[in-house]
N, C-alpha and C positions, 0 to 999 in steps of 0.2 A: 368903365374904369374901376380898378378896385379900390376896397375900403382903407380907410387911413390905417386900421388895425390889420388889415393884412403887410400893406408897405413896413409896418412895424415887425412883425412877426418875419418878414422879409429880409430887412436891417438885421435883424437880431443873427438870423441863418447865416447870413454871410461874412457875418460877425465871427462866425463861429466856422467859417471855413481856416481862418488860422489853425485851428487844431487838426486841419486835415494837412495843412502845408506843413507844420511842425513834425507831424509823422513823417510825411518826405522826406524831410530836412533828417530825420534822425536816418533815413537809408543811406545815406548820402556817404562816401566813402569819408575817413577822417581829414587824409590831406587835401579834400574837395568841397570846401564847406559853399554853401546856399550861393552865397556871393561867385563863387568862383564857376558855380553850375550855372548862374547865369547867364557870364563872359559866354562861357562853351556855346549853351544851348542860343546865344542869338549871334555868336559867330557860324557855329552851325547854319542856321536861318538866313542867313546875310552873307554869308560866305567870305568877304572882310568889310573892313572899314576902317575910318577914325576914330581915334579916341574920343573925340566930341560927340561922333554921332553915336556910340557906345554911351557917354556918359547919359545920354538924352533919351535910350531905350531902355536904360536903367531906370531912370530918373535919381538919379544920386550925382553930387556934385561932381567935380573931376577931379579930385583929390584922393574920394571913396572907388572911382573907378581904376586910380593908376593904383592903389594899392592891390585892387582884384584883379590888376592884368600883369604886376610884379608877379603873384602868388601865381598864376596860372601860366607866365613865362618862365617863373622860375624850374617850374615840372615840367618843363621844355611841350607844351599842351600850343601853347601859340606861338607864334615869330611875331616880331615888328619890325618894318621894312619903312627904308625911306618911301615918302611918300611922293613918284614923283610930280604932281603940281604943285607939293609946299614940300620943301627940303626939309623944315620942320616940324612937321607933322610926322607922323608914320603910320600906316595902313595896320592894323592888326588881320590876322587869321590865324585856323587853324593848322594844329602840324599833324601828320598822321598821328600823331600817340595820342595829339588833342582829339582826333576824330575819333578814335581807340575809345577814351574814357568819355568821351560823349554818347556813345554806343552803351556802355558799359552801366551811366546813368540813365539813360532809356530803358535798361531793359531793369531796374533796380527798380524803377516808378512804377514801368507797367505793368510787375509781379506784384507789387504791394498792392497795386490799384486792381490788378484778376482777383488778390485776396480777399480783400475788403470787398469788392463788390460780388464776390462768388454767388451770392444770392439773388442779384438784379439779373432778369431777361436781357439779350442782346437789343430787345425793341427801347426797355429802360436806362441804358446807356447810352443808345444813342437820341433818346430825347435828350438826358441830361446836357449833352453835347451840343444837338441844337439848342436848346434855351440859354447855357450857358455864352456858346457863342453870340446869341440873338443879345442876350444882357450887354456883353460885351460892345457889340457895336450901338447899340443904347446910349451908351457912354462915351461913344469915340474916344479919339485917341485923346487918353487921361493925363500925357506927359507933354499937352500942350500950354500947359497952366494959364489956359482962358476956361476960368468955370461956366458951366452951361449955367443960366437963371434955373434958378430953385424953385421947385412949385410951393406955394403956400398954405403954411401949417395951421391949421385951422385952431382955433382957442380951446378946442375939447380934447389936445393930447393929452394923455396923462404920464405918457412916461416915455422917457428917452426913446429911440428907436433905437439906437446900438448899446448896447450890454453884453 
């Protein structure tokens, strides 16, 4: 298993992938902000759904979700349709122009990302890719809010792990 000060130095990294999601976020067309690339990208993924099950692959309340799928119907990007097993409900998906600029966001990411990584081998991207994913299910699913038990921190930390 590895050292407390690597978990540390681990924390800290991932800490700092903000700054790599910040950069996406500033490619991101104006009237398509982070929020609204989400809706896309896991109606994309999901092909439709409920607004609950959307609020819940968000993880944001359903308040923050109906504002991002206002902003994303309003640029005619999704439809809402009755839903029919709950008349009150409605099924969100994608409209062709929604798949348009979901298209459009894919290819803005994966330019920035040839950028930035122009220097990594095709064999170093796709480690990153496996580890990243292996991390990921490490974690399962995060938007279940049963936290896994924490391993125990030993009395010789000396400094936060996220900074």
């Amino acid at each position: 298993m590895a050292e407390q000060a690597q978990f540390e130095e681990l924390a800290r990294q991932l800490s700092a992938v903000g700054a790599v999601k910040r950069d996406i976020g500033r490619i991101l067309p104006p009237d398509c902000p982070a929020g609204s690339a989400a809706v896309l990208t896991l109606l994309g993924r999901h092909e439709e759904m409920r607004m609950s099950k959307l609020a819940e692959l968000l993880a944001v309340d359903m308040s923050v979700t109906s504002r991002h799928v206002a902003h994303v119907a309003a640029r005619g990007w999704i439809e809402r349709s009755p839903d029919p097993a709950d008349k009150r409900s409605r099924i969100l998906r994608l409209t062709p122009a929604g798949n348009d600029q979901l298209v459009e966001l894919s290819l803005r990411t994966s330019r920035l990302l040839a950028e930035r990584l122009s220097d990594w081998t095709d064999d170093e991207v796709a480690q990153l890719i496996q580890l990243m994913t292996r991390l990921r299910a490490s974690f399962g699913d995060c938007r279940s809010g049963v936290p896994r038990p924490a391993a125990p921190v030993s009395a010789e930390t000396r400094t936060p792990a996220i900074t």
